[in-house]
C-alpha positions in Angstrom: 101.6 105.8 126.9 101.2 109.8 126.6 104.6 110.2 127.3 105.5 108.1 124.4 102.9 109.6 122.1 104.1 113.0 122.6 107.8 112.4 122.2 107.0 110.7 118.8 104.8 113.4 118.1 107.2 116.0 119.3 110.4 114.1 118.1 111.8 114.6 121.9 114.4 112.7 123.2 116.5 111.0 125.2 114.0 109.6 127.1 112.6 105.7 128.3 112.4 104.6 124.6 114.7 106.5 122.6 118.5 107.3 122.5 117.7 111.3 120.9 115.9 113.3 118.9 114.1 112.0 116.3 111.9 113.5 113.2 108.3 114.0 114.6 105.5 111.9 113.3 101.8 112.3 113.8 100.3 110.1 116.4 96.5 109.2 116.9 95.1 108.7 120.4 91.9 107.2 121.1 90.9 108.3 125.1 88.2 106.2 126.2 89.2 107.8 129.8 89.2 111.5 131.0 89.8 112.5 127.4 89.4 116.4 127.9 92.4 116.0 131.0 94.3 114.1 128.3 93.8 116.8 125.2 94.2 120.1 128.0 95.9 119.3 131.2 98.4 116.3 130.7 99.5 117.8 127.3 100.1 120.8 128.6 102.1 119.9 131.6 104.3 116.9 129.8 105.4 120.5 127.0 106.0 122.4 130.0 108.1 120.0 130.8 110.3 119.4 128.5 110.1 123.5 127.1 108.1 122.4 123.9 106.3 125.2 122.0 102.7 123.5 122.3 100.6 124.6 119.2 103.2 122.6 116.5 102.9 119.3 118.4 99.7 119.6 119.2 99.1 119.7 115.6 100.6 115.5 115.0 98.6 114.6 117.7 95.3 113.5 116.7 92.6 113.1 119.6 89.7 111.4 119.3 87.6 111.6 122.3 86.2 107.7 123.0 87.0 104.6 121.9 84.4 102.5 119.6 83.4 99.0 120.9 85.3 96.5 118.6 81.6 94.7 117.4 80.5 98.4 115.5 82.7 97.2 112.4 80.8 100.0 110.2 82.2 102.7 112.8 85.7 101.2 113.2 86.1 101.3 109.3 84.8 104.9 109.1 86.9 106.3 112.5 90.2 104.6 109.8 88.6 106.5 106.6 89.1 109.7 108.7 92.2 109.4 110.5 93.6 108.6 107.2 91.5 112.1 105.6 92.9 113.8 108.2 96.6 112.9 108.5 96.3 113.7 104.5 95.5 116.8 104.9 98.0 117.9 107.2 100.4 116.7 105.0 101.1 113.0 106.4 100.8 109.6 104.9 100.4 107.7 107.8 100.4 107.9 111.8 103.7 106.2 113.3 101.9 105.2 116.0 97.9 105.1 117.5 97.1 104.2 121.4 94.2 102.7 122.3 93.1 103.4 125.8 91.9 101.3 127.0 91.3 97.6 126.3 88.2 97.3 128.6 86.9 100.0 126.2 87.4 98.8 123.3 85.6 95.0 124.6 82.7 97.1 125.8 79.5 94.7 125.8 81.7 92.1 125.0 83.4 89.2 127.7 87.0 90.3 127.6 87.8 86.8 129.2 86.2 85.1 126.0 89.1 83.6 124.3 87.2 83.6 120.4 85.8 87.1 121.1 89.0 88.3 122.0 90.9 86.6 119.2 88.7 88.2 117.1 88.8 91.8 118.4 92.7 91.6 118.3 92.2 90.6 114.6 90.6 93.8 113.6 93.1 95.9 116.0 96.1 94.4 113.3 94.2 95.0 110.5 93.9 98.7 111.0 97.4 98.2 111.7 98.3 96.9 109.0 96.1 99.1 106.6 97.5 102.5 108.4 100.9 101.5 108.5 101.9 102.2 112.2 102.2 100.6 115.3 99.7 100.3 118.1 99.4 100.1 122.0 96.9 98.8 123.7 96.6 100.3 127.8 95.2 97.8 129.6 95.2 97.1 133.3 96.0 94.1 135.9 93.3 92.5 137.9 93.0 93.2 141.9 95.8 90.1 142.2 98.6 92.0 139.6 100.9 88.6 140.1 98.0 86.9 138.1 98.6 89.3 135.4 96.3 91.2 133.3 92.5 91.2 133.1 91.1 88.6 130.2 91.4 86.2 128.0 95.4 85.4 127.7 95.0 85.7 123.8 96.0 89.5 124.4 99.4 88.8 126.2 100.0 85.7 123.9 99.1 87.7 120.4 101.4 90.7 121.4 104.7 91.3 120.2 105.5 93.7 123.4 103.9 93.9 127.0 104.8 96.5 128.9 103.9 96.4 132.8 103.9 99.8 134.9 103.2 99.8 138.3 104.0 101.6 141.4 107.1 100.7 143.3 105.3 101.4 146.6 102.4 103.3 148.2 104.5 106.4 149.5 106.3 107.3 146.9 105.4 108.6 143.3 108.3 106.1 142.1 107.1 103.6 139.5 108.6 100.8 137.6 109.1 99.6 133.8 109.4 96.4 133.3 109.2 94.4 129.8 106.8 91.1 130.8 107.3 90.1 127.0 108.8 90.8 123.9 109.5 89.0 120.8 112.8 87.6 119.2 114.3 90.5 122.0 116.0 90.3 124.9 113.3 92.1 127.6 115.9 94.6 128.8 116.3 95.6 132.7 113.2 96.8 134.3 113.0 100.8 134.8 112.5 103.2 137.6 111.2 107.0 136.9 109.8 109.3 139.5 106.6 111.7 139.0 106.7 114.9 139.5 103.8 117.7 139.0 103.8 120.1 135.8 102.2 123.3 134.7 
């Protein structure tokens, strides 16, 4: 999901997603996990990567630092008032894209299994969607049993237009694959294979 955040962000390409280079647009990214290794150390190594001047692309990406529980509607609707302050002031009309990470976040205090809760939850995640214009991914995780699929109420898989599933191709190696479990009016696509490799 970071890797796909910054090459929107950067406008970087070829890569897993896109054919080339594209024009860069901002990109919001809530980290409900390790966000200060997110905004320093996992920026910094994926532009040392790929030899991208870091203050510019730093500036599309939009950071914010915890993810709200989906029942404080009061905070949800003012965290959208100032993404969409902010974005205007830099000079953008809308995000292209915001990730959510993660799911069990979001559902904090709330049964992630419960299919009306759920339902309900995914509701307001579209509706910011809809009212900023953009796209959004939701980073969720499998359960201990990954061949039952992920953790919840199946509303989540059965509501998205794209599920995504990353996992490691085997203990040893840093080797993982992409594989597209879902995705509407589409043809999934052949699953991927990348390798890690340690940055900065």
């Amino acid at each position: 999901a970071l890797d796909l955040a910054m090459s929107i962000a950067t406008g970087h390409g070829p890569n897993w997603w896109q054919d080339g280079d594209r024009e860069p647009m901002p990109v919001v990214y809530f980290a409900g996990e390790s966000p200060h290794a997110f905004a320093g150390q996992r920026i910094d190594s994926w532009l040392h990567r790929h030899l991208i001047p870091g203050l510019e692309a730093k500036n599309r990406m939009l950071f914010v630092d915890k993810v709200p529980p989906t029942q404080l509607h009061d905070v949800w609707r003012f965290v959208t008032r100032r993404i969409k302050h902010k974005l205007r002031k830099a000079g953008h009309d809308r995000p292209a894209l915001i990730v959510i990470d993660t799911l069990s976040r979001l559902m904090e205090g709330e049964d992630i299994s419960n299919q009306q809760g759920s339902s309900a939850a995914f509701g307001r995640v579209e509706r910011m969607a809809k009212e900023l214009q953009c796209c959004v991914i939701l980073v969720h995780h499998t359960g201990k049993d990954p061949t039952k699929g992920m953790v919840g109420s199946y509303v989540w898989y059965s509501n998205a237009d794209t599920v995504v599933e990353i996992s490691r191709e085997n203990p040893v190696t840093t080797a993982v694959l992409l594989e597209t479990r879902k995705q509407k009016e589409s043809d999934p696509g052949e699953p991927k294979r990348f390798v890690g490799a340690v940055y900065g």
